[in-house]
C-alpha positions, 0 to 999 in steps of 0.5 A: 571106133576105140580110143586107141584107133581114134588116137592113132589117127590123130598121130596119123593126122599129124604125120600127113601134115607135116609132109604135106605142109612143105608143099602148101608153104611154097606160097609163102617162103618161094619167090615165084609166090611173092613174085605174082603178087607184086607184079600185080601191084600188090607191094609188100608181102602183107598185101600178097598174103592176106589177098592171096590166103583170104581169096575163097572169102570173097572181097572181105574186110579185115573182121572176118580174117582177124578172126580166121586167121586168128594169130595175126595183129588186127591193125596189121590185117586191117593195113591190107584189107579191104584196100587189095581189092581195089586192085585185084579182085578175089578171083584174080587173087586166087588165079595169081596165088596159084600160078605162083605156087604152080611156078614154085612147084615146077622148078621144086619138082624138077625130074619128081614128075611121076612123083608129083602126079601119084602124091597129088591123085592119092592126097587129093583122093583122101580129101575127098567129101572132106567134113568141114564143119565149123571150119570156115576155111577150110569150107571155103577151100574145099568149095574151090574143087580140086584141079586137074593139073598134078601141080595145081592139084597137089598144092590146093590139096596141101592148103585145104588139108592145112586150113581144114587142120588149122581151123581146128588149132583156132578152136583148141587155143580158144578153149585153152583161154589164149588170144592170137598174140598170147599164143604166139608169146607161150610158143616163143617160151617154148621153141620157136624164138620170137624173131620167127613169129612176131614180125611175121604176125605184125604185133608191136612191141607194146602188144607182145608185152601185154600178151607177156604179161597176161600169160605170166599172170596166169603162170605159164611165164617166168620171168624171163619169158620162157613157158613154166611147167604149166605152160608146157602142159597147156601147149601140149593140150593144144596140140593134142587137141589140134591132132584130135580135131584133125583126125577124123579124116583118117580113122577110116583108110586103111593103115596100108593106104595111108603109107602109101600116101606118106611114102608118095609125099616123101621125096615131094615133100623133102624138095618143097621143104628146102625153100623153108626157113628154120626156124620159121613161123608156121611152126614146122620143124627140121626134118 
């Protein structure tokens, strides 16, 4: 494998995840997904969240996901867990979070049955034998197994494809020398404003300045909190990084199998994508 199919993997890498990334994100921004959750006893959308996304863990503490999850506040995590599972187990948390993407997905895909079916058999298909080394995440999503029905199928497929890239997002921000809370300031110097992703990650305001003041003292912020040159530079590593990291999965299928699968995702992917806010704070942009 030459450098040059290694980084057209990592170009393809990106491409596949930002058309399955709709699909995996009705979890979060559809009712039906919030809706299982509080009908559980699980107020709030924090509680839903981290019982829902650390589930594969099993009935853990805040520690473990702070780290996982890596852009959330700690205090914020530490509110939820390990209180949610006084209420619902792991394994109820992972039958409700699927129900409501299940749900979600069904009232989506209306009429895209065929659709559905072919895009979850051909991700699902790529995913295969997945090598989650040093990704704690995504092994713990791929231990899960892949299920039967297209919906259900579908949707896992899109989280482990999307745990087992994000894992390797966490990796290149630790190399780039930022925290969780400094990742999110340079983001919000760059395109995603900070109403999008402070609020959503739980920092306070005294945190966020903190975080500020540290990128500045590294100069890769000005003075009025927009990423200099600098932090352009680092930013665009992470995500080279990132795509590199992710690419592995895809240096071997053919070019041919890939459009198939990309062609697959396209109309699935644009239906999921109409629950997204824009800007939102995964990060995905407008099509």
């Amino acid at each position: 494998m030459d450098a040059m199919d290694t980084m057209d993997a990592a170009a393809t890498a990106r491409t596949v995840w930002r058309a399955a990334e709709p699909v995996h994100a009705v979890t979060y921004f559809a009712p039906e997904g919030r809706a299982v959750f509080e009908e559980a006893g699980l107020r709030g959308w924090w509680r839903g969240y981290f019982a829902g996304r650390s589930a594969p863990f099993g009935p853990v503490g805040p520690e473990l996901v702070t780290a996982a999850f890596f852009g959330f506040a700690p205090g914020t995590v530490a509110r939820a867990l390990p209180s949610v599972w006084e209420i619902v187990s792991p394994g109820r948390a992972l039958e409700l979070r699927r129900a409501g993407a299940r749900a979600a997905l069904r009232r989506l895909l209306a009429g895209l049955e065929a659709e559905t079916a072919r895009a979850a058999e051909l991700l699902g298909r790529h995913l295969e034998g997945l090598d989650c080394a040093g990704r704690a995440l995504g092994a713990a999503n791929a231990a899960l197994g892949l299920p039967v029905d297209p919906l259900d199928r579908l949707w896992h497929a899109a989280t482990l494809l999307r745990e087992h890239r994000g894992d390797g997002h966490v990796a290149a921000l630790v190399t780039a020398g930022l925290d969780g809370c400094e990742s999110l300031v340079l983001r919000s110097g760059i395109d995603v404003p900070r109403e999008a992703l402070q609020p959503f990650r739980g920092w306070t305001d005294e945190e966020w300045r903190a975080a500020a003041g540290r990128l500045a003292a590294r100069g890769l912020l000005d003075a009025d909190g927009r990423a200099t040159e600098e932090g352009r530079r680092l930013s665009a590593e992470v995500e080279a990084a990132t795509d590199l990291a992710a690419a592995r999965p895809w240096q071997g299928p053919a070019p041919e199998a890939v459009d198939e699968l990309l062609a697959a995702l396209a109309p699935v992917s644009r239906a999921c994508a109409a629950v997204l806010p824009h800007p939102n704070p995964i990060g995905l942009p407008r099509e």
